[in-house]
Backbone as numpy.savetxt, mean C-alpha at the origin, in Angstrom:
# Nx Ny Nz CAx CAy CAz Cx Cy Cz
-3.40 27.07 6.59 -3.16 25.62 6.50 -3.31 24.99 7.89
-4.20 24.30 7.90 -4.23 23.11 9.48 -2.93 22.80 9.67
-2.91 22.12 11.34 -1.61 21.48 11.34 -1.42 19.94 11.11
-2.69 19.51 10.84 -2.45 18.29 10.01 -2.26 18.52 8.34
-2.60 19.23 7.61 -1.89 19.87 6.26 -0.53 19.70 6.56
-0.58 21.00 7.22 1.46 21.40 7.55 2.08 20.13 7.93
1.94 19.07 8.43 2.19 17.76 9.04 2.43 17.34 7.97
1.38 17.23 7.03 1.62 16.17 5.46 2.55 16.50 4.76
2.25 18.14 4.44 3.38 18.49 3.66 4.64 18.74 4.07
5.13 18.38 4.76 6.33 18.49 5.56 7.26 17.14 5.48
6.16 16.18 5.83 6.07 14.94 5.72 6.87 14.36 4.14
5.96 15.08 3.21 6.43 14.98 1.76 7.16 15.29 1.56
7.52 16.44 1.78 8.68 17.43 1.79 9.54 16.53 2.05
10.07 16.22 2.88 11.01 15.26 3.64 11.51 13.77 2.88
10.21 13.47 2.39 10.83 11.88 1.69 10.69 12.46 -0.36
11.17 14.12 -0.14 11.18 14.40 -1.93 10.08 13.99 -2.70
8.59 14.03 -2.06 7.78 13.69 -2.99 7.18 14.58 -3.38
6.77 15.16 -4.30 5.82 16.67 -4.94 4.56 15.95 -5.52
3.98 16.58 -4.61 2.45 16.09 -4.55 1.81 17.47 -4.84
0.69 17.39 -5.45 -0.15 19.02 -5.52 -0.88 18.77 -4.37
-1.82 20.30 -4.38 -2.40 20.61 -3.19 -3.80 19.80 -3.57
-4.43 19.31 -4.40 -5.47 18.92 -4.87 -4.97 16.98 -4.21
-3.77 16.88 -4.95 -3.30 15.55 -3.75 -3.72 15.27 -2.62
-2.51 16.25 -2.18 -2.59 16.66 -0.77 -4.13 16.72 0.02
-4.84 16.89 -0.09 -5.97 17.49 0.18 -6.94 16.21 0.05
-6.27 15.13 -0.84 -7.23 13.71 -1.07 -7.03 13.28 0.25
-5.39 12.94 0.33 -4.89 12.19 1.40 -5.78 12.56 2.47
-5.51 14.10 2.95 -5.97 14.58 4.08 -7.79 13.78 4.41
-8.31 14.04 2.90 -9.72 13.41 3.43 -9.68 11.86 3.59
-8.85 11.41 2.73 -8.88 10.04 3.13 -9.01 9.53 4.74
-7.74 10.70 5.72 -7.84 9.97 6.99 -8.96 10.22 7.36
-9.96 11.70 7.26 -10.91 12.24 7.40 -12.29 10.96 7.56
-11.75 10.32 6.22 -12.90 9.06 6.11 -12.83 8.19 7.24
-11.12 7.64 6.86 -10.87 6.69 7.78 -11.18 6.72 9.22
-11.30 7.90 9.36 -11.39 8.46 11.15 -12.94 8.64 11.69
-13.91 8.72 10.44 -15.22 8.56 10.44 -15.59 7.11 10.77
-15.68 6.42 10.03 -15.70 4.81 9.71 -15.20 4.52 10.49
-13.93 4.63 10.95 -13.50 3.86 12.77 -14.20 3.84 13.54
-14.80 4.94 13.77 -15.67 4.98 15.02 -16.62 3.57 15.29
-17.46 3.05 14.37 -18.35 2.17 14.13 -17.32 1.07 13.78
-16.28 0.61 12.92 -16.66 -0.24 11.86 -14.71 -0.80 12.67
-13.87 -0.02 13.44 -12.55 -0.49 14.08 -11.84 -1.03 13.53
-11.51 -0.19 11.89 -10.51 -0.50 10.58 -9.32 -0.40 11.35
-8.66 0.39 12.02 -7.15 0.70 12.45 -7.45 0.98 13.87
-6.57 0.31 14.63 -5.85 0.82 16.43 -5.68 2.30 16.28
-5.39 2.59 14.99 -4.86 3.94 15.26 -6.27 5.48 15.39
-6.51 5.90 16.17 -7.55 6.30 15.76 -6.79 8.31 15.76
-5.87 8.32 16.66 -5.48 10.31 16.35 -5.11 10.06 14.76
-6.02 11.34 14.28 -5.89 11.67 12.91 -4.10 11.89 12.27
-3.62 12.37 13.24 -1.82 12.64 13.41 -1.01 11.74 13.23
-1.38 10.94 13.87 -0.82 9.50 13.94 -1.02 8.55 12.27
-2.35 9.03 12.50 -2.75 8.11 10.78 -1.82 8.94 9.78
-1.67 10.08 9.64 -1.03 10.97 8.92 0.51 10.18 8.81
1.12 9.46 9.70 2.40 9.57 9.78 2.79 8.02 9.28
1.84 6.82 10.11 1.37 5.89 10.36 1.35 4.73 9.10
0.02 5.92 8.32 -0.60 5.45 7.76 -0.24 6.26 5.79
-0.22 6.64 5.66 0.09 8.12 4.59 1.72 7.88 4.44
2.46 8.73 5.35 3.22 8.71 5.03 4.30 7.15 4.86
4.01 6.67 6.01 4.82 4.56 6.36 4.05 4.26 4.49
2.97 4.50 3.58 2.85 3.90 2.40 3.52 4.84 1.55
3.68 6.17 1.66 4.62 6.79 0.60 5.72 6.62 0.29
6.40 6.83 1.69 7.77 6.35 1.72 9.01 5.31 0.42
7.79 4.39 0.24 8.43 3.39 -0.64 7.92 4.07 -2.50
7.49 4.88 -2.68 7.39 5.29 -3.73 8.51 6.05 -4.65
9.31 6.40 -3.80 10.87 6.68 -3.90 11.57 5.41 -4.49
11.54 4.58 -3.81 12.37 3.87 -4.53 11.58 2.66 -5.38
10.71 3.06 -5.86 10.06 1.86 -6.49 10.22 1.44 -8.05
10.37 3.01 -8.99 10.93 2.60 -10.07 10.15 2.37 -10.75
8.54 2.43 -10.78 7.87 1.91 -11.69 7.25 2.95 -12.46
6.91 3.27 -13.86 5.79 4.27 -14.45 4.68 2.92 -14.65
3.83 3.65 -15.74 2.57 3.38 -15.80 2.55 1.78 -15.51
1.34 1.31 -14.41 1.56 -0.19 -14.38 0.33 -0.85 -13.71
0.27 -1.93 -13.67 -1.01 -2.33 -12.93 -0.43 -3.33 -11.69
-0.97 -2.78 -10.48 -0.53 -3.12 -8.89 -1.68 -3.53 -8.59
-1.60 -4.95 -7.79 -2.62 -5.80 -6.71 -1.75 -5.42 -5.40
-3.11 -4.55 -4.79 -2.68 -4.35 -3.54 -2.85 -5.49 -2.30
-2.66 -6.82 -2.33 -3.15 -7.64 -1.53 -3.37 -7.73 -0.41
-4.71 -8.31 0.50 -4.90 -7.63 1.65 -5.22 -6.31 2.62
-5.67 -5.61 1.48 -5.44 -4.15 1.63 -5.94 -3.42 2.45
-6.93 -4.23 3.66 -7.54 -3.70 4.46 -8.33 -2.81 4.54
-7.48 -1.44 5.44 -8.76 0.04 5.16 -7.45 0.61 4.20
-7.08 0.33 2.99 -6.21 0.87 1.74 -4.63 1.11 2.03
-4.33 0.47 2.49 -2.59 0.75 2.92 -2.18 -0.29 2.35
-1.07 0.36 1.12 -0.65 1.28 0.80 -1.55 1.61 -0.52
-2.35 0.77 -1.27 -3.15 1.06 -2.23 -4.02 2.73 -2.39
-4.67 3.05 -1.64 -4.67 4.78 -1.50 -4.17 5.50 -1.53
-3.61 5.42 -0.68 -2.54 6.93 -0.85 -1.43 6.34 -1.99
-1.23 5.10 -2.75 -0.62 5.21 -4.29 -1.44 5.43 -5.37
-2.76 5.30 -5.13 -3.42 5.60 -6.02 -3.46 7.34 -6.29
-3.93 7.85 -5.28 -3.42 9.57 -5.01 -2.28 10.01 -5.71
-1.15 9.63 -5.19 -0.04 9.67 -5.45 0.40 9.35 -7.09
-0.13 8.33 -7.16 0.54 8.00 -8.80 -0.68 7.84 -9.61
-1.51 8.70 -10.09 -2.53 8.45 -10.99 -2.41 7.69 -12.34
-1.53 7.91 -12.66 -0.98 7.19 -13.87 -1.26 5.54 -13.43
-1.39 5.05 -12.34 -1.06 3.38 -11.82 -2.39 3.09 -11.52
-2.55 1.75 -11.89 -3.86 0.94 -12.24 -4.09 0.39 -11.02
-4.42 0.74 -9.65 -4.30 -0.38 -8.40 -6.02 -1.07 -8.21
-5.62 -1.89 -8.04 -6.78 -2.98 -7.58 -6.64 -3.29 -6.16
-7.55 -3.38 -5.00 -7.32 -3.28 -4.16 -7.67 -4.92 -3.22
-7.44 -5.72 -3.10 -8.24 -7.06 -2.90 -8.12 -7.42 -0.74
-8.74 -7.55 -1.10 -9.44 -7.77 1.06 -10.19 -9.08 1.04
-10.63 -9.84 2.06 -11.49 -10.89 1.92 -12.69 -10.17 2.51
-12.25 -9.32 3.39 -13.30 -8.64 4.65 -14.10 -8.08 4.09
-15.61 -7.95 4.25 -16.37 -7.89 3.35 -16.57 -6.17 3.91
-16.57 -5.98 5.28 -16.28 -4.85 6.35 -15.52 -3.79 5.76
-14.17 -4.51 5.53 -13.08 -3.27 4.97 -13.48 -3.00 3.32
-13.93 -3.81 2.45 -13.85 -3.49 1.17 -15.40 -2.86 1.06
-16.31 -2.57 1.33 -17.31 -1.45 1.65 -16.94 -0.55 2.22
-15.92 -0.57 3.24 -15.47 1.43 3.40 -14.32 1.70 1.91
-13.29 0.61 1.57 -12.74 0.73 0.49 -13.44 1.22 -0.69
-14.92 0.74 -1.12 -15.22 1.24 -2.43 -15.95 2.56 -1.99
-16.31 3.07 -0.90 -17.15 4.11 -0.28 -15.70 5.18 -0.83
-14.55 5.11 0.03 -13.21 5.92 -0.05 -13.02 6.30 -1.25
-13.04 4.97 -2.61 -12.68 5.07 -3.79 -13.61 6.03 -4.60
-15.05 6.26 -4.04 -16.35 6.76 -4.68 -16.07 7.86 -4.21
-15.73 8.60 -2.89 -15.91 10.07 -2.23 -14.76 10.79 -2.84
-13.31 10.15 -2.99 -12.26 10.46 -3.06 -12.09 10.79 -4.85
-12.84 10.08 -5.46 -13.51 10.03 -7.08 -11.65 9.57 -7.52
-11.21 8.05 -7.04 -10.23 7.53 -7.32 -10.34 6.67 -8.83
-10.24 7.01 -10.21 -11.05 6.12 -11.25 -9.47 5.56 -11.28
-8.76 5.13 -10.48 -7.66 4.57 -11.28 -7.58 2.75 -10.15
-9.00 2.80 -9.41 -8.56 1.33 -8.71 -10.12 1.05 -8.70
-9.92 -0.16 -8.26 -10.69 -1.30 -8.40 -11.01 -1.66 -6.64
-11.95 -2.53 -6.44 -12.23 -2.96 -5.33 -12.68 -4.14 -5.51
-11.82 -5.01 -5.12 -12.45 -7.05 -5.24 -12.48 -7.31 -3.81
-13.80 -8.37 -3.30 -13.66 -8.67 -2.12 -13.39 -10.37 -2.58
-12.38 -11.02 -1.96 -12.05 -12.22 -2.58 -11.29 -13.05 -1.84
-10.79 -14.32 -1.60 -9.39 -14.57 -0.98 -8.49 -14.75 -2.27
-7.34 -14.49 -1.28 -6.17 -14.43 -2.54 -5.77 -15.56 -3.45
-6.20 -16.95 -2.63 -5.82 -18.15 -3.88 -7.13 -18.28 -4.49
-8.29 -17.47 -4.37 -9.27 -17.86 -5.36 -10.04 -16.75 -6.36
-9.03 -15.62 -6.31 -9.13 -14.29 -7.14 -8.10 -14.97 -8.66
-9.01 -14.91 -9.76 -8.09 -15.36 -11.10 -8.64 -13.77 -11.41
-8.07 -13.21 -11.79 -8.58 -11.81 -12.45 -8.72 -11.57 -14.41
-8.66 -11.23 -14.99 -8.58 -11.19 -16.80 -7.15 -11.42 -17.40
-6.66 -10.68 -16.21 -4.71 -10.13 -16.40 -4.06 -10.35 -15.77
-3.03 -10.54 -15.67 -2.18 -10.37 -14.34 -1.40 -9.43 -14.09
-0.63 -8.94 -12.76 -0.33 -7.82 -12.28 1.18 -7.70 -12.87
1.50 -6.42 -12.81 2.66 -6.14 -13.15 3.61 -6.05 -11.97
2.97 -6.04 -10.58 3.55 -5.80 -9.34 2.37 -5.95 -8.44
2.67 -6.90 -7.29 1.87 -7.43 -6.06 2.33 -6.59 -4.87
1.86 -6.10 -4.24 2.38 -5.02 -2.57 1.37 -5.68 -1.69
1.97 -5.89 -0.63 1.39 -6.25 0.56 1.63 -4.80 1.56
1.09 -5.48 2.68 1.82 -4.11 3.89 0.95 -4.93 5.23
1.61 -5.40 6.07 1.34 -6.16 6.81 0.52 -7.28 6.68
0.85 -8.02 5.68 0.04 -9.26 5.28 0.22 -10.29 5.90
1.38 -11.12 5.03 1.52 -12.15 5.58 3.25 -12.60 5.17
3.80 -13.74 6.37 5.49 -13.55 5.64 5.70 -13.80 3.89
6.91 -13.43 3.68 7.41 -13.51 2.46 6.95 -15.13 1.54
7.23 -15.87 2.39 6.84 -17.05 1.91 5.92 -17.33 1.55
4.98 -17.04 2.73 3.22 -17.66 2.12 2.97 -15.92 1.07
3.38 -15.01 1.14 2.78 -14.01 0.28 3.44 -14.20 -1.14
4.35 -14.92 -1.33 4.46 -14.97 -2.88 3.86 -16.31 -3.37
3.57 -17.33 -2.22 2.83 -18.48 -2.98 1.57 -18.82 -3.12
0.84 -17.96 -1.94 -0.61 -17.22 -2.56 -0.90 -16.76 -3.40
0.30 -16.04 -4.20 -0.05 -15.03 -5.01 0.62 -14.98 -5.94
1.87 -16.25 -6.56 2.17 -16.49 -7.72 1.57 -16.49 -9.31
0.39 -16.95 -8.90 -0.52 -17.16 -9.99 -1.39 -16.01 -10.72
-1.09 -15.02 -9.70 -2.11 -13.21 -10.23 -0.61 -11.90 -10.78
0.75 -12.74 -10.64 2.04 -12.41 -11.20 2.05 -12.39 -12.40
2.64 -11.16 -13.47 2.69 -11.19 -14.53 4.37 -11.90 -14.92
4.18 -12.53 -16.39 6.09 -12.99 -16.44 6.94 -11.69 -16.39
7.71 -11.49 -15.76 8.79 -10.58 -15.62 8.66 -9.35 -14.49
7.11 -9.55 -13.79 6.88 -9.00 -13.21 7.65 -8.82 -11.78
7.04 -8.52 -10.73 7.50 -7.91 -9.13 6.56 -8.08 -8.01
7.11 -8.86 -6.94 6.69 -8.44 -5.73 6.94 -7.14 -4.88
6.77 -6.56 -4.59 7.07 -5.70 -3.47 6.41 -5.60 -2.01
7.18 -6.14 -1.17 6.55 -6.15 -0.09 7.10 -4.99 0.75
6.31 -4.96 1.67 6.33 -3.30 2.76 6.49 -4.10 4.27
7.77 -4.18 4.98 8.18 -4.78 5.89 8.69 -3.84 6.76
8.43 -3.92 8.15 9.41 -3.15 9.09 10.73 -3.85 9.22
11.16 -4.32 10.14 12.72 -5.01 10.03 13.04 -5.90 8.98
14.60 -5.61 8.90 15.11 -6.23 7.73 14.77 -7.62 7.68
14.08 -8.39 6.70 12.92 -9.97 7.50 14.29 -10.79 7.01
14.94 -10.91 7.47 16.75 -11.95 7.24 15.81 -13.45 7.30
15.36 -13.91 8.63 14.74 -14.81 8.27 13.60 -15.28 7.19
12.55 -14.50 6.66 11.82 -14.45 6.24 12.32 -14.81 4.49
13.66 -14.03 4.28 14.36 -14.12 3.24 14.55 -15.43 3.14
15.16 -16.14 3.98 15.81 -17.53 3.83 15.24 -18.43 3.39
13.52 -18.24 4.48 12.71 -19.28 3.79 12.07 -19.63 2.54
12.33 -18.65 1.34 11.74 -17.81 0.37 11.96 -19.52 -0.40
10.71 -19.16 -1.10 10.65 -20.84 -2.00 11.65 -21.13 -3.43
11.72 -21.62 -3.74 13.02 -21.80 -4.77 12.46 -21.22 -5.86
13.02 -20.48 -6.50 13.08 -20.09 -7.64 12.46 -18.52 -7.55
12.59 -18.22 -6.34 12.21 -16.69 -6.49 13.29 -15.99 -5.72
13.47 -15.05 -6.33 15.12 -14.32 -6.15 14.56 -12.83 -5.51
15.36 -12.20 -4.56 15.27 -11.10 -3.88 16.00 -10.16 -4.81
15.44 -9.47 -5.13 15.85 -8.56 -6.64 17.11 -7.02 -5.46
16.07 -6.41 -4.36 17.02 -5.86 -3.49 16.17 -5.32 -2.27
16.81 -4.65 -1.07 16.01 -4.42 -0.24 16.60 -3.39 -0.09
15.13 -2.11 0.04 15.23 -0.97 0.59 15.39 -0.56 1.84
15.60 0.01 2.75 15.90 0.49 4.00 15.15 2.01 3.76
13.80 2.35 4.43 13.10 3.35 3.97 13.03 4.23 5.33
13.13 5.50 5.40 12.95 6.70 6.21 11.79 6.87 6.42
10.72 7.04 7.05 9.18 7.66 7.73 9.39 8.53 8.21
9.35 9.65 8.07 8.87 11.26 9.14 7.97 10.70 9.93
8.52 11.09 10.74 8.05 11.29 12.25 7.79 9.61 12.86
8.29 8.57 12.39 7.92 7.00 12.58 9.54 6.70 12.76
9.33 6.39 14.36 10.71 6.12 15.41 10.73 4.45 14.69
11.01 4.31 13.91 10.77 2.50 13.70 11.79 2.04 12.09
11.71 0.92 12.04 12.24 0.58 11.01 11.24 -0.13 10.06
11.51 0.17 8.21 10.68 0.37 7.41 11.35 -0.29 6.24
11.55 -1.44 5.51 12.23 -2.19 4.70 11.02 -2.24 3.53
11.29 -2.18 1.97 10.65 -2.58 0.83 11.61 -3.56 0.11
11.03 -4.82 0.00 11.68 -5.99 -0.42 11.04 -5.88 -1.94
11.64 -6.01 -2.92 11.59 -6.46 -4.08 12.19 -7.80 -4.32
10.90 -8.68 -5.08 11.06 -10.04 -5.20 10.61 -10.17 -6.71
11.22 -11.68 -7.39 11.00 -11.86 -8.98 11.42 -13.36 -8.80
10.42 -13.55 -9.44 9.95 -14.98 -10.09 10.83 -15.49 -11.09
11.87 -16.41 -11.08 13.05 -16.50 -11.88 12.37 -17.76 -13.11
């Protein structure tokens, strides 16, 4: 086993997730991709493969613990080079993710990833977010460094299913960010999430449309 393997699974190990080795082994190529495509195309600052492992992999698993959801359909908004949309797609095959970017840059290495990685459970839209109407609407919206709480649920009210969920992927507890939250949408609860090997703080906000 490499010591970026041993890294992952350790990694997993740690936040109780049981992933197979056929998983395992996506993820691993995923950074593989990601670390290709950087070179040229400067998807992530992050460029040690180690770092993405911890960074990138594990900072989107993390919240899969407490998320609570089976079979469902997730708009990953903003999704860049796939964080957290990839490695949940890996992770939860059962889940329908759609991945939406405006960047025309990131969503060509996105459908390249989705094609090598042979991901049939997501989608790739290049779009902006107030002008994506899709067939359906989502059962749950995830961001991960998008945009604050405010403008990310009012961009994106309209691609919300009724009874559905936000979940956003925040480092510090966003106290302010909460406050400004537009009327009628209620903070359902906030996670406080652990990262192996990520010295930092890692919050999953669950939000609902009252």
């Amino acid at each position: 086993m490499t010591a970026l393997a041993q890294q992952l699974a350790a990694g997993l190990s740690a936040l109780s997730l049981e992933l197979d080795a056929n998983q395992q082994q996506k993820l691993l190529d995923y950074v593989a991709l990601l670390g290709k495509w950087n070179k040229t195309y400067s998807l992530t600052a992050i460029r040690e493969p180690e770092r993405m492992v911890t960074h990138h992999l594990l900072d989107s698993l993390a919240p899969l613990m407490v998320m609570g959801y089976t079979s469902t359909r997730i708009l990953d908004v903003g999704s860049g080079f796939g964080t957290p949309g990839i490695p949940w797609a890996i992770a939860r095959p059962d889940w329908q993710l759609t991945l939406l970017d405006s960047n025309h840059k990131k969503t060509t290495f996105l459908r390249q990833a989705v094609m090598e990685l042979q991901l049939h459970n997501v989608t790739v839209v290049t779009d902006r977010v107030e002008q994506y109407h899709p067939e359906a609407p989502f059962a749950c919206i995830t961001s991960r460094a998008f945009a604050e709480l405010k403008d990310f649920v009012q961009w994106t009210s309209h691609l919300l299913a009724a009874g559905g969920q936000w979940a956003a992927l925040k480092g510090v507890y966003p106290h302010e960010e909460i406050a400004h939250l537009p009327a009628g949408v209620t903070v359902l609860q906030v996670d406080a999430l652990t990262v192996p090997g990520l010295d930092a703080e890692r919050h999953l906000v669950k939000l609902q449309q009252q």
